[in-house]
LOSETI-100408 format. One record per residue: residue in one letter; x, y, z of N, C-alpha, C in turn; residue number from 1; chain. Coordinates in Angstrom, 3 decimals. Layout:
N
+------+----------+----------+----------+----------+----------+----------+----------+----------+----------+-----+-----+
| type |      n_x |      n_y |      n_z |     ca_x |     ca_y |     ca_z |      c_x |      c_y |      c_z | seq | mol |
+------+----------+----------+----------+----------+----------+----------+----------+----------+----------+-----+-----+
|    A |        X |        Y |        Z |        X |        Y |        Z |        X |        Y |        Z | NUM |   A |
...
+------+----------+----------+----------+----------+----------+----------+----------+----------+----------+-----+-----+
***
This chain:
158
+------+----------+----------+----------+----------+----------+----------+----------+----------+----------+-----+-----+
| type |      n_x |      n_y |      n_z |     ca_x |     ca_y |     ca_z |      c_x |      c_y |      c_z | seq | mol |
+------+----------+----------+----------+----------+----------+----------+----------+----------+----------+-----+-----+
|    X |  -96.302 |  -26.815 | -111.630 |  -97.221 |  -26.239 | -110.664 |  -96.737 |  -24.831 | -110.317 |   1 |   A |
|    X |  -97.265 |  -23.767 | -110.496 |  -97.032 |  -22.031 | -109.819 |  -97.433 |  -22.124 | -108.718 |   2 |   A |
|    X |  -96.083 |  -21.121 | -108.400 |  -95.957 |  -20.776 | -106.788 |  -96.993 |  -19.863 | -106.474 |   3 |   A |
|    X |  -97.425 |  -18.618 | -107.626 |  -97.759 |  -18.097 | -107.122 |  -96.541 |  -16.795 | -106.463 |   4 |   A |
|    X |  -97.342 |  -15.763 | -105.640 |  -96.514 |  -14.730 | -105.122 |  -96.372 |  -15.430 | -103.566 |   5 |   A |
|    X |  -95.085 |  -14.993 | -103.393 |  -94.819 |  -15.408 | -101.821 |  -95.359 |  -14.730 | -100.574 |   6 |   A |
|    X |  -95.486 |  -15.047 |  -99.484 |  -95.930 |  -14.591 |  -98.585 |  -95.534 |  -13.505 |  -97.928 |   7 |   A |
|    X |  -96.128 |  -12.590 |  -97.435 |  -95.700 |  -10.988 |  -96.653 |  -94.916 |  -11.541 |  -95.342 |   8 |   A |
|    X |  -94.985 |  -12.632 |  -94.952 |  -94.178 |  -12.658 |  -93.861 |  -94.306 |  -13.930 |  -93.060 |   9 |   A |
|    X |  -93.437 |  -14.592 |  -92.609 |  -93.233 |  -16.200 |  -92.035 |  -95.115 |  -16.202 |  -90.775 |  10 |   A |
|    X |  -95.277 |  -14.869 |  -90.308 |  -96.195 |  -14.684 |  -89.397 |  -95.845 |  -15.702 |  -88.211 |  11 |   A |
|    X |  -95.023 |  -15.857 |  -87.984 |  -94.114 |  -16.641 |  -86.914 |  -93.874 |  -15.601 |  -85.962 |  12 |   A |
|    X |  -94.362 |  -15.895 |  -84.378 |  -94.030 |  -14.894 |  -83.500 |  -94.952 |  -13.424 |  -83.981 |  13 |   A |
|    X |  -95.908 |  -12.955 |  -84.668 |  -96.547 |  -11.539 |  -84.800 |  -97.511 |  -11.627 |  -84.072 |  14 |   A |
|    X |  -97.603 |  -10.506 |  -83.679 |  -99.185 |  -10.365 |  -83.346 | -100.298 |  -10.694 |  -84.136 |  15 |   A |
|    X | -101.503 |  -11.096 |  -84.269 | -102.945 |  -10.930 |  -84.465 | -103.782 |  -10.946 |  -83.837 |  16 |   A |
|    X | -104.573 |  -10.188 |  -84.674 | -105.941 |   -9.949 |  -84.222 | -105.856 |   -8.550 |  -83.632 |  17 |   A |
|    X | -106.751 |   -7.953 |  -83.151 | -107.147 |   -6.386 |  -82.802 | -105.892 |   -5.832 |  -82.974 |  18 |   A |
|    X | -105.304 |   -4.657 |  -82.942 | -104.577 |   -3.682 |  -82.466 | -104.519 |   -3.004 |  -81.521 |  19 |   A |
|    X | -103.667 |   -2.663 |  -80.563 | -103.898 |   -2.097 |  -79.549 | -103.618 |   -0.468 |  -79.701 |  20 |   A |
|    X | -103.973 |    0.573 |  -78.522 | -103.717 |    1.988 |  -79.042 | -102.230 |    2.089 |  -78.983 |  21 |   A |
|    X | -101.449 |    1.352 |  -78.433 |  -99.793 |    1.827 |  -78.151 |  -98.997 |    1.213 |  -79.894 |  22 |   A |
|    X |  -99.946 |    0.361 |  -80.331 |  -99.321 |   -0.218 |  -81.760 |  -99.892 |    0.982 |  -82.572 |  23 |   A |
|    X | -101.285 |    1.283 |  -82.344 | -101.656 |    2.576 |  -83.631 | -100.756 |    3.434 |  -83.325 |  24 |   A |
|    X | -100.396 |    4.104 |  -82.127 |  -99.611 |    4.990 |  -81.491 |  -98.163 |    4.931 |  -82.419 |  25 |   A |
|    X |  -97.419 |    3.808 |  -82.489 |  -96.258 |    3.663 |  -82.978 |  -96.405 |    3.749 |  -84.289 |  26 |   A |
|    X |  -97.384 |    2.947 |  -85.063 |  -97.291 |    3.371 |  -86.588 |  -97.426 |    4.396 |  -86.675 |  27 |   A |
|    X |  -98.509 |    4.957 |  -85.891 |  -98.515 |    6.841 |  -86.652 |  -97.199 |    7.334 |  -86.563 |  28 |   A |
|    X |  -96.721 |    7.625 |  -85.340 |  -95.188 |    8.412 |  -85.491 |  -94.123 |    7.951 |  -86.018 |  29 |   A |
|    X |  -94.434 |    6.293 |  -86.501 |  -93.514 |    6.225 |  -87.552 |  -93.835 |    6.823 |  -88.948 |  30 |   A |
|    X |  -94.377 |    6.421 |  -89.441 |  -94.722 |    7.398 |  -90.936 |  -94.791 |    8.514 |  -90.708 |  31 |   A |
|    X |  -95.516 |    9.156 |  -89.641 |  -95.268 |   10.590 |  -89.629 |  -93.641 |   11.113 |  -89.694 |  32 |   A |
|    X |  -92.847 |   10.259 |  -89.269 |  -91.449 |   10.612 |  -89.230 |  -90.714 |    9.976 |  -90.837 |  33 |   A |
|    X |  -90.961 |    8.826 |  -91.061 |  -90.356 |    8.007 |  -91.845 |  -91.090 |    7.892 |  -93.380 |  34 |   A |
|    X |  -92.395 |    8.161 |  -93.243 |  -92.779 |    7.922 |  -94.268 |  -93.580 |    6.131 |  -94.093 |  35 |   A |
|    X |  -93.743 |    5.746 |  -95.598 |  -94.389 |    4.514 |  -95.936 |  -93.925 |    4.135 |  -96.992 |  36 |   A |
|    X |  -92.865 |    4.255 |  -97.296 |  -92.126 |    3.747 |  -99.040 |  -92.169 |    2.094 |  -99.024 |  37 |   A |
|    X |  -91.982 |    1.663 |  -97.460 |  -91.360 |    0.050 |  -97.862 |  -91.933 |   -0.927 |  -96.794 |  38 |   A |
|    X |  -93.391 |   -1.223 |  -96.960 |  -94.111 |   -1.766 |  -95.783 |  -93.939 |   -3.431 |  -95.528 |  39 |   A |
|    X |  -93.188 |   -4.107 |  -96.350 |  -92.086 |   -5.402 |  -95.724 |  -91.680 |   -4.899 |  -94.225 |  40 |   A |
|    X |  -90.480 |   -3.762 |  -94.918 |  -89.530 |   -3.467 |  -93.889 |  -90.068 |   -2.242 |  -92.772 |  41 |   A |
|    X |  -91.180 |   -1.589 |  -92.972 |  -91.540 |   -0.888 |  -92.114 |  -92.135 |   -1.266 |  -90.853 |  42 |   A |
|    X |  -92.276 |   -2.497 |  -90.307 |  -92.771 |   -3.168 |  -88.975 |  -91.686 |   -3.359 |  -88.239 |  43 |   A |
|    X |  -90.445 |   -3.882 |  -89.013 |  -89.428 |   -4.022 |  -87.968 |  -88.669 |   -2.815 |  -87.521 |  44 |   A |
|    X |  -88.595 |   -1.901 |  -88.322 |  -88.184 |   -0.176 |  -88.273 |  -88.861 |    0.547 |  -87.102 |  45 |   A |
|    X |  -90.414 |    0.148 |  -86.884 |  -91.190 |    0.984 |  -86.282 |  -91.073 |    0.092 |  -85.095 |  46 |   A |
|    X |  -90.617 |   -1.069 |  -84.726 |  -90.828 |   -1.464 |  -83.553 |  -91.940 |   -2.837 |  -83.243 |  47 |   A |
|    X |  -92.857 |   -3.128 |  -84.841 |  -93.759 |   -3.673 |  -83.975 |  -93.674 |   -5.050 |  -84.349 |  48 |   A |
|    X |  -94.755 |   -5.970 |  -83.920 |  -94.792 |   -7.032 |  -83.852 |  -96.018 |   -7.760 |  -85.072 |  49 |   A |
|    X |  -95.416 |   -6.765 |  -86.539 |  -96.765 |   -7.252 |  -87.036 |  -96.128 |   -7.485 |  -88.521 |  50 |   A |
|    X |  -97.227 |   -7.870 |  -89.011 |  -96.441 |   -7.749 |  -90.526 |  -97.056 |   -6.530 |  -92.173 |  51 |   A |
|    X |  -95.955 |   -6.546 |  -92.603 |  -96.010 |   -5.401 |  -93.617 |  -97.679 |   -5.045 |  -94.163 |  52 |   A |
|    X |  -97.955 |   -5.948 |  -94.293 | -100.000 |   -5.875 |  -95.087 | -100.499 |   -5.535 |  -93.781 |  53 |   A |
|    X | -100.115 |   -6.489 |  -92.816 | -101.102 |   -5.778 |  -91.343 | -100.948 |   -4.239 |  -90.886 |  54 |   A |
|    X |  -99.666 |   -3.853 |  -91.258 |  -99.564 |   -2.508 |  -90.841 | -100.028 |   -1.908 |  -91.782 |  55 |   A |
|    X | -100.236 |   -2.087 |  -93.581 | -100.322 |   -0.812 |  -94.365 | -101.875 |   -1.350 |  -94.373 |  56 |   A |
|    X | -102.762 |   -1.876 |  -94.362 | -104.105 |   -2.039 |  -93.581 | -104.649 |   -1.526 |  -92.920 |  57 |   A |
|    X | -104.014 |   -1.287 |  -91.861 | -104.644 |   -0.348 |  -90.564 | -104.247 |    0.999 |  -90.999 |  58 |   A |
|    X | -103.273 |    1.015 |  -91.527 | -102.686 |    2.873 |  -91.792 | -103.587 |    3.321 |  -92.928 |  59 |   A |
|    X | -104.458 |    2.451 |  -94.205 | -104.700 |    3.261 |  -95.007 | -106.266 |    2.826 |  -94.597 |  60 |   A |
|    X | -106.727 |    2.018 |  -93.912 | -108.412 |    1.806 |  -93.428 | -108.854 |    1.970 |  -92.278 |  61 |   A |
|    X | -107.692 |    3.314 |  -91.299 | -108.073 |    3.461 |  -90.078 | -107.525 |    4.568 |  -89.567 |  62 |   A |
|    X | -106.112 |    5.075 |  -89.777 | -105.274 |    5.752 |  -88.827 | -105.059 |    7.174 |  -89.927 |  63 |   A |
|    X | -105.102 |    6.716 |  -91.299 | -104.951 |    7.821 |  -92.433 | -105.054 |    9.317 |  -91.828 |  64 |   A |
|    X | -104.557 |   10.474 |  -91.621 | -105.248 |   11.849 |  -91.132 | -106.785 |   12.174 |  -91.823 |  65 |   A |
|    X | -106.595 |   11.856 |  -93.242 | -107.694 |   12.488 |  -94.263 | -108.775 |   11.709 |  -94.475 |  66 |   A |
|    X | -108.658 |   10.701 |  -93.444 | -110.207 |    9.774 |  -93.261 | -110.926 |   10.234 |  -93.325 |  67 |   A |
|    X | -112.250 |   10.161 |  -93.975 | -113.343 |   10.660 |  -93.234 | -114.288 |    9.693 |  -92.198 |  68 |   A |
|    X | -114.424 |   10.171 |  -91.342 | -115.189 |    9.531 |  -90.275 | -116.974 |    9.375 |  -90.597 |  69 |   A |
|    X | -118.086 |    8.343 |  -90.006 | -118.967 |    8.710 |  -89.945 | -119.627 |    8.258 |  -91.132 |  70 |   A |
|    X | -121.174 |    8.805 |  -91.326 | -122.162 |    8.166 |  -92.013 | -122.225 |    8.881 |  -93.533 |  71 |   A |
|    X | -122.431 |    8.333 |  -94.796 | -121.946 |    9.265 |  -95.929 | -123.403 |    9.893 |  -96.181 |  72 |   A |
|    X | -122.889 |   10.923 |  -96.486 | -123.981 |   11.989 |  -96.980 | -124.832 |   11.001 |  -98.393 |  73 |   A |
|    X | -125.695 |   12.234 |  -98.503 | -126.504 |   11.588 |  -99.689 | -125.840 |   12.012 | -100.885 |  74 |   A |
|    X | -124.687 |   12.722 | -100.896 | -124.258 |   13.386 | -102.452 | -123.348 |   11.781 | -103.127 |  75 |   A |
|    X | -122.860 |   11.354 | -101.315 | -121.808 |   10.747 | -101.900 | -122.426 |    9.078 | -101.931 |  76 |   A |
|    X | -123.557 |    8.522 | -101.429 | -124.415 |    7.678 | -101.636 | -124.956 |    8.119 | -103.178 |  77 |   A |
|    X | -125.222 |    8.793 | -103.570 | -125.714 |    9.465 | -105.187 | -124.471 |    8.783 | -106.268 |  78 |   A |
|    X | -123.512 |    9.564 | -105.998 | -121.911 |    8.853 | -106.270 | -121.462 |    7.630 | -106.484 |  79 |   A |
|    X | -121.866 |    7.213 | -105.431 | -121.237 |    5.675 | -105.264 | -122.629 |    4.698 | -106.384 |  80 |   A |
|    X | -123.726 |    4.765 | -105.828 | -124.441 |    4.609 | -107.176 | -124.713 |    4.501 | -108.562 |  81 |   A |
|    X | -124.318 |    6.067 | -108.520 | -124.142 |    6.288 | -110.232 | -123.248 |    5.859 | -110.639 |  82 |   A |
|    X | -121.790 |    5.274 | -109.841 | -120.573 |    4.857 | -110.187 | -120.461 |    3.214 | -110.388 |  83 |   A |
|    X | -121.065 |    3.025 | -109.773 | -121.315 |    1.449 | -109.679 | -122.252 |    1.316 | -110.895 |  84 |   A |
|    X | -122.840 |    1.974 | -111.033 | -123.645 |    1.460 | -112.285 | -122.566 |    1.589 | -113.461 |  85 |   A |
|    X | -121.634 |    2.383 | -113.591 | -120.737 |    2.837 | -114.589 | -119.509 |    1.640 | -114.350 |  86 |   A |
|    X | -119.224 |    1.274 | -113.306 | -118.304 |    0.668 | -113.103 | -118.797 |   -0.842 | -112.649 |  87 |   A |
|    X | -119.516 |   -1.299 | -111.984 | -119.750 |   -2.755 | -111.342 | -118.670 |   -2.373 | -110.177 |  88 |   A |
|    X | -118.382 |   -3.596 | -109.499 | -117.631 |   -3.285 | -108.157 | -116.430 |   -3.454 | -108.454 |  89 |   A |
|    X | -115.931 |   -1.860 | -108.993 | -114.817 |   -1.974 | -109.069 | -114.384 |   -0.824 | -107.286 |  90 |   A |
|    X | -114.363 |   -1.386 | -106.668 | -114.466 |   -0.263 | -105.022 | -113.159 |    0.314 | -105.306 |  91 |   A |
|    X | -111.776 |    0.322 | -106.042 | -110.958 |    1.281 | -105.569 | -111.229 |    2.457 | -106.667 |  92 |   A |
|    X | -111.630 |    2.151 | -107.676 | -112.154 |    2.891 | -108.847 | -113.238 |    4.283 | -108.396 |  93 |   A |
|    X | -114.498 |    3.644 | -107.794 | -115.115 |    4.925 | -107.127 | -114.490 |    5.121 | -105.997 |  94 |   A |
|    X | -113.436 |    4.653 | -105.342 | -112.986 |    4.989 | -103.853 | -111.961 |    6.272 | -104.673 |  95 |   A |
|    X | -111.675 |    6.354 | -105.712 | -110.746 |    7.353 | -105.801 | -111.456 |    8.683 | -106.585 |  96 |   A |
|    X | -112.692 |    8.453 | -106.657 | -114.092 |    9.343 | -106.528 | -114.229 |    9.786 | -105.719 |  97 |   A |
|    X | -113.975 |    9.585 | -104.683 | -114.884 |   10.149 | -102.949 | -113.492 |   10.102 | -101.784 |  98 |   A |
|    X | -112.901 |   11.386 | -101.865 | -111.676 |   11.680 | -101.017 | -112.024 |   11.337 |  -99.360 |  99 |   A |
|    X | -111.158 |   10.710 |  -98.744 | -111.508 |   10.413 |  -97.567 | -112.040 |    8.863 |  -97.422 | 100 |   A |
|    X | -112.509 |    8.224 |  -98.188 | -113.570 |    6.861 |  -98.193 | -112.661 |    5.604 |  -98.697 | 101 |   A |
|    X | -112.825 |    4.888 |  -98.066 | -111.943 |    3.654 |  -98.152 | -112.674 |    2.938 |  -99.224 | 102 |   A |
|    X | -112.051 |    2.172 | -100.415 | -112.600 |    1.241 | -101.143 | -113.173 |    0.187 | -100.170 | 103 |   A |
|    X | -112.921 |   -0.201 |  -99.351 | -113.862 |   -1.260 |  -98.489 | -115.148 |   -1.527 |  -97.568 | 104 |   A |
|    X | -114.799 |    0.541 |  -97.160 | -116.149 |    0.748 |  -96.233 | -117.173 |    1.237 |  -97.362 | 105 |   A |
|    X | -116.743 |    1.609 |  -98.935 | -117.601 |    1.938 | -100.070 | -118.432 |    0.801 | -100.495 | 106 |   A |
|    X | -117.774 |   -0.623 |  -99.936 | -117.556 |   -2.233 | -100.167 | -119.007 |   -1.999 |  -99.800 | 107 |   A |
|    X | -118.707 |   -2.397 |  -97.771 | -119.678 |   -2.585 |  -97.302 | -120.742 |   -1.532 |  -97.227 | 108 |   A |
|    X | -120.584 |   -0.130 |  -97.517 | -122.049 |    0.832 |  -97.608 | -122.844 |    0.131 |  -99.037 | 109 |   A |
|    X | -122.588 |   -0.301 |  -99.729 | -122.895 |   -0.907 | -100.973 | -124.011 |   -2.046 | -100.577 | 110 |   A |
|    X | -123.139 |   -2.901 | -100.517 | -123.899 |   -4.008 |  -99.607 | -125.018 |   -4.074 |  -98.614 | 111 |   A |
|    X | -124.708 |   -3.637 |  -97.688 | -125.531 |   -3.321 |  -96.768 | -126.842 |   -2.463 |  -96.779 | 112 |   A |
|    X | -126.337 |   -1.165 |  -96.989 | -127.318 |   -0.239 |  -97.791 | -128.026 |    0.276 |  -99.002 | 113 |   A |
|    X | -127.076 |    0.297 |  -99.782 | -127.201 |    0.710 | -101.219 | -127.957 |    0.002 | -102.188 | 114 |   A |
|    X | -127.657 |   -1.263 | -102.308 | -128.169 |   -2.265 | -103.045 | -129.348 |   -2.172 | -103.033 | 115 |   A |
|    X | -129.810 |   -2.265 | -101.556 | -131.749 |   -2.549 | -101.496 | -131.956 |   -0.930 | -102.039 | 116 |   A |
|    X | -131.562 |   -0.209 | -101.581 | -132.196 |    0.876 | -103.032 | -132.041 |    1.322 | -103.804 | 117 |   A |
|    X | -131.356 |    0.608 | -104.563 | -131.103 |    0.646 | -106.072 | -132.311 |   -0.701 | -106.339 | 118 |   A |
|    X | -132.336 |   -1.675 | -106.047 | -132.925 |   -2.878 | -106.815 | -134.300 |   -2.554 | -107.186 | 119 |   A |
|    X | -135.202 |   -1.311 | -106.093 | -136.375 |   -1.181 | -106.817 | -136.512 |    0.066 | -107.803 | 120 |   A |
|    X | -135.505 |    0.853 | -107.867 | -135.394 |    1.752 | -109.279 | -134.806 |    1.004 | -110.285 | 121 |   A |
|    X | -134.291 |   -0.611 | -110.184 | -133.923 |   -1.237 | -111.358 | -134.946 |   -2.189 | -112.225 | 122 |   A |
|    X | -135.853 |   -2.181 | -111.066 | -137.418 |   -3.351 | -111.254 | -138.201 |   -2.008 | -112.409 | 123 |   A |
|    X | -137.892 |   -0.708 | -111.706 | -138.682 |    0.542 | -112.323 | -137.989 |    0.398 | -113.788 | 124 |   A |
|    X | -137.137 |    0.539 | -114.077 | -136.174 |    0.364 | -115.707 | -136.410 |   -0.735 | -116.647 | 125 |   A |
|    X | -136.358 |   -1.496 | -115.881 | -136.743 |   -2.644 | -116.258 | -138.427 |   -2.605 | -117.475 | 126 |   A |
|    X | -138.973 |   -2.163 | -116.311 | -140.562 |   -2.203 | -116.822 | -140.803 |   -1.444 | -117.438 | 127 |   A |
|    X | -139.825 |    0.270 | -117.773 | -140.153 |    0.984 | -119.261 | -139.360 |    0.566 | -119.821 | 128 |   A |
|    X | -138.130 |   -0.600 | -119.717 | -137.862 |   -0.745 | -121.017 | -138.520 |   -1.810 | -121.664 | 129 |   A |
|    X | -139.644 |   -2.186 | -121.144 | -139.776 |   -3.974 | -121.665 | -140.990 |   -2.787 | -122.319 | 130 |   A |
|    X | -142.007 |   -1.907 | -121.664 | -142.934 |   -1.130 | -122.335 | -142.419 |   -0.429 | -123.737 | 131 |   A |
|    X | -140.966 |    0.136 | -123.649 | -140.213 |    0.890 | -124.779 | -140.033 |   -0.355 | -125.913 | 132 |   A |
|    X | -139.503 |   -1.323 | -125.633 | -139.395 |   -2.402 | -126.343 | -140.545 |   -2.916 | -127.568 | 133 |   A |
|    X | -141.369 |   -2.968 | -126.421 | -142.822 |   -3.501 | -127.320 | -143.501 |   -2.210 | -128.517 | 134 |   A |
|    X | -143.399 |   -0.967 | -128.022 | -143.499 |   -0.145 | -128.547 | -142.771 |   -0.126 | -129.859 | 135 |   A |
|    X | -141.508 |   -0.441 | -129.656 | -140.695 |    0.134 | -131.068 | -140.879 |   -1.431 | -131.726 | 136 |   A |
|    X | -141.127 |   -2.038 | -131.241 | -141.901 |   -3.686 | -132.540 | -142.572 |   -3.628 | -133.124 | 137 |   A |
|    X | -143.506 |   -2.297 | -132.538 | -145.061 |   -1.764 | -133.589 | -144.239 |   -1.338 | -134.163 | 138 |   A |
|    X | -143.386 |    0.190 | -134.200 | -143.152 |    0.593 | -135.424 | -141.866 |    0.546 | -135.968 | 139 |   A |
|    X | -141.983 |    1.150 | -137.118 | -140.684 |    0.570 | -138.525 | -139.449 |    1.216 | -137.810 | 140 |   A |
|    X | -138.448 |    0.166 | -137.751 | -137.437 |    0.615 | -137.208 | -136.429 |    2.121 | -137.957 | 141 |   A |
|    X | -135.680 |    2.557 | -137.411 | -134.919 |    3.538 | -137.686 | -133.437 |    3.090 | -138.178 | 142 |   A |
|    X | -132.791 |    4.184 | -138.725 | -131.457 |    3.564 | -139.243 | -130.859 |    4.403 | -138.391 | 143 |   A |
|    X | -129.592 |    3.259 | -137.718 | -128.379 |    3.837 | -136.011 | -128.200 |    5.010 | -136.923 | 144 |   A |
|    X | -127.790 |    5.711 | -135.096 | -126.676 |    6.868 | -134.903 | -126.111 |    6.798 | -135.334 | 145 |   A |
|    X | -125.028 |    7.593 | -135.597 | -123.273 |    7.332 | -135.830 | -122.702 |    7.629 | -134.715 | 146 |   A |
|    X | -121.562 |    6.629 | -134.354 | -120.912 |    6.761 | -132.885 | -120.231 |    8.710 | -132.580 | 147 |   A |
|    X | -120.194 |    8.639 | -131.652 | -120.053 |    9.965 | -130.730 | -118.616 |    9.994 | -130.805 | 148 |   A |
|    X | -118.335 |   11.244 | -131.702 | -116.820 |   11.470 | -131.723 | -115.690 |   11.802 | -130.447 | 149 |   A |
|    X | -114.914 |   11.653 | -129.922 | -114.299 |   11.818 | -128.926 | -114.565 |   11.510 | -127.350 | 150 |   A |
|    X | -115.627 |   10.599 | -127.387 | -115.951 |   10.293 | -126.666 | -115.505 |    8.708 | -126.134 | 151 |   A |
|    X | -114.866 |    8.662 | -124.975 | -114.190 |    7.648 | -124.604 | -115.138 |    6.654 | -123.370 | 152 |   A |
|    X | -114.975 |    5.363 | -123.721 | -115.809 |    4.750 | -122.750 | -115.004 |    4.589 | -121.516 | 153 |   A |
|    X | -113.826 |    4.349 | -121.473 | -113.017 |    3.582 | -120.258 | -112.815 |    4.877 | -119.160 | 154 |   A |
|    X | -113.169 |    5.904 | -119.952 | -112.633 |    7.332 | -118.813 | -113.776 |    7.265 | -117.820 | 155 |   A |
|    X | -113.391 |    7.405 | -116.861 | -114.234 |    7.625 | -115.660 | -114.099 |    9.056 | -115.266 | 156 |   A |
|    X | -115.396 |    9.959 | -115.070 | -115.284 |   11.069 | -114.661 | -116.127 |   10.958 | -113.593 | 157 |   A |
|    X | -116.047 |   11.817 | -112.501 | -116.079 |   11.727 | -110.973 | -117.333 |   12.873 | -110.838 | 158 |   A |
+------+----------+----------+----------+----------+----------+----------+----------+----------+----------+-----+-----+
***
């Protein structure tokens, strides 16, 4: 039977649930001073009562300086779109597309918003390709391309 990876921490005696401002307070000026190399050991360093994932959680989906705050523009709704179609949900993949944006709040703008408008430009694709389809059954097929030299599928460009 596998163990599996072990646990971030006994969670015996920590805090959960919300954060308070005197705990954001302390992580910030710890990393601001110390850094973030070793987030096991960075809760008991900084003072708090939490554990290593709970703190690098809040520091990289809340407290970050280079967050961006607020509702995403349409360039970067355009983005996240065209990326998802290229990618499926891979969220840290386009999150490292769009500086400032958390793979999770990319999660939920997806979800929430995005989806319902994408699904009726996919009903639209759908229906010229089933029209393109029938079309090329009338006529005599063609002999393929030849694949596209230097051209890589796995690269993601932004």
């Amino acid at each position: 039977m596998g163990r599996g990876r072990a646990p971030c921490c006994a969670k015996v005696g920590l805090n959960r649930g919300s954060w308070t401002p005197q705990e954001d307070m302390r992580l910030i000026a710890y990393i601001q001073k110390h850094g973030h190399s070793n987030w096991r050991a960075l809760p008991k360093q900084a003072g708090l009562l939490r554990c290593g994932k709970s703190c690098r959680l809040r520091w990289i989906n809340y407290l970050r300086p280079d967050l961006k705050r607020g509702s995403f523009t349409a360039e970067e709704e355009e983005t996240i779109i065209r990326l998802h179609g290229l990618l499926g949900n891979k969220w840290s993949k386009i999150a490292a597309c769009l500086p400032g944006r958390t793979d999770n709040e990319i999660k939920n703008v997806w979800n929430t918003h995005l989806k319902k408008k994408v699904a009726p430009r996919e009903k639209q694709k759908l229906a010229r390709r089933t029209r393109t389809t029938a079309r090329r059954a009338a006529t005599p097929a063609r002999p393929p391309l030849p694949p596209r030299l230097g051209v890589s599928s796995t690269t993601t460009h932004c």
